[in-house]
C-alpha positions in Angstrom: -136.2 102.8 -115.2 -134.0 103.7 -118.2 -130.9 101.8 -118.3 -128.6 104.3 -119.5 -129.2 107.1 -116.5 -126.1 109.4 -116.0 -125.9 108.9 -112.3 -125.8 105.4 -112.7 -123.5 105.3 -114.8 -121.4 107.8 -112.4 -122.3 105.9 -109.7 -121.1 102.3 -111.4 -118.0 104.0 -112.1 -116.8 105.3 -108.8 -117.8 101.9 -107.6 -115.8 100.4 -110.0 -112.6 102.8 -109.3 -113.1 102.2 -105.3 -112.9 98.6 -106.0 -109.2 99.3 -108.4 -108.4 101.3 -105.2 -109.1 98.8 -102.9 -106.9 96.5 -104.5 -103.9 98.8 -104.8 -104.1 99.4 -101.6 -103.8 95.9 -100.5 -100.6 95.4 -102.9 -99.3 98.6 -101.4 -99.4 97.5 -97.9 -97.5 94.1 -99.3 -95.1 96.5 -100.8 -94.7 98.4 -97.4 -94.2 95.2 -95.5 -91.7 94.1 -98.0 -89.7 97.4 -98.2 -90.0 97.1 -93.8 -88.2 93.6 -94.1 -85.3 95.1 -96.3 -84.8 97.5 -93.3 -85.9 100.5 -95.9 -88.3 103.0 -94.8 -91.5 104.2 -96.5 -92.6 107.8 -95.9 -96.6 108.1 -94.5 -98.7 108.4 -95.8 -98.9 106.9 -99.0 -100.3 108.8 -101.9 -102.8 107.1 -104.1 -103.6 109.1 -106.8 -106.8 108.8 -108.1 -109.0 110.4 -111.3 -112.3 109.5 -110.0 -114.1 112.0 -106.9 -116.3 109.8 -106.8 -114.1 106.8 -105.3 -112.6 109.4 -103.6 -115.5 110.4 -101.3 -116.4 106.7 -100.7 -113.0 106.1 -99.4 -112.8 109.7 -97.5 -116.4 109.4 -96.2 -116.8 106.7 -93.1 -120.6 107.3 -93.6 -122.7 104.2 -94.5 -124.7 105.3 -97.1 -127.3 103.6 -98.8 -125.8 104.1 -102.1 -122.4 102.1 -100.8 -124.2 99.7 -98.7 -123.6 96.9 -100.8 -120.2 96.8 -101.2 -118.7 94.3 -99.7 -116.5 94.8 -96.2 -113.4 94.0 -98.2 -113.5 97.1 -100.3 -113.5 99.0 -97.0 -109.9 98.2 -96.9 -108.9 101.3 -98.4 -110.8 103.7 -95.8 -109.6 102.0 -93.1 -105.9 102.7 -94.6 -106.7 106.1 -94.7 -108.1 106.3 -90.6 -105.4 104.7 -89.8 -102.8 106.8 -91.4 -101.0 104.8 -94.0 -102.7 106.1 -97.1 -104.3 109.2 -98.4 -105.6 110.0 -101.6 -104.9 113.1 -103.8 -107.0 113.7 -107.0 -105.2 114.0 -109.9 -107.0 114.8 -113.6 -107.4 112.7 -115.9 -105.2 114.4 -118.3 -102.3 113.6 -115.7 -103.1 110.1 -114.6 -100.1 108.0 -115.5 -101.9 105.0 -115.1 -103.4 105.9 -118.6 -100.3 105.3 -120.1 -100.4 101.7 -119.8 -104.2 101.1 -119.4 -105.9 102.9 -122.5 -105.5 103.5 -125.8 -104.2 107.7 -126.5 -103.6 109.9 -129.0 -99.9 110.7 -129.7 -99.4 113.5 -128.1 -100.8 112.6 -124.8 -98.6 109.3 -125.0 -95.5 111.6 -125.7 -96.7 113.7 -123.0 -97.4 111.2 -120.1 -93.6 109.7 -121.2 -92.2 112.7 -121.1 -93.9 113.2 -117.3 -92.3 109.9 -116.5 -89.0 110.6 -118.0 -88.9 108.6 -121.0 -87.1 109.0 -124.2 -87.0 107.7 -127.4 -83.6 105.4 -127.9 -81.7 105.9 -130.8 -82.1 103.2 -133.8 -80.0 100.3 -133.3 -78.0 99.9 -136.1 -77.8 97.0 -138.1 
């Protein structure tokens, strides 16, 4: 078996992304329950924007496959947010995944233009 197959690699990456999700999902519900406490309420579902279709089916699909078998019943936490109608998950590309902005290294302009999308600006100099 060659060890540098495209699929795998596809595969280990949506794996890898479904995992991410998993645990953003469990900090969102914190979040929810938090915001609940404060008396403030929280619109649902919750978006979860993600770059990856590949995580994306896994966490739409409530098939067992023999392909996601082996992740563990934890990670499962995400579909099960979806059924029961706290979460759902948009795709977004990669071009426009603000995450990106504080997760990988970019090229100038897509730096300006992920602040920009966030609604950052340069402050001015501060003088001495």
């Amino acid at each position: 078996m060659d060890l540098w197959d495209p699929y795998r690699v596809v595969s280990l990456t949506g794996e890898a992304e479904y995992r991410a999700m998993s645990s953003t999902v469990s900090e969102l519900e914190w979040l929810s329950h938090l915001l609940h406490d404060f008396h403030l309420p929280l619109r649902l579902p919750v978006v979860l924007y993600c770059d990856n279709k590949a995580a994306q089916h896994i966490a739409a699909n409530p098939v067992f496959h023999e392909r996601t078998k082996h992740l563990n019943i934890d990670c499962h936490y995400t579909r099960d947010k979806i059924v029961e109608g706290f979460l759902e998950t948009a795709h977004v590309s990669s071009k426009e995944q603000l995450a990106d902005l504080m997760t990988k290294p970019l090229s100038e302009f897509q730096h300006n233009y992920l602040c920009s999308r966030l609604g950052l600006v340069d402050s001015p100099p501060i003088p001495p």
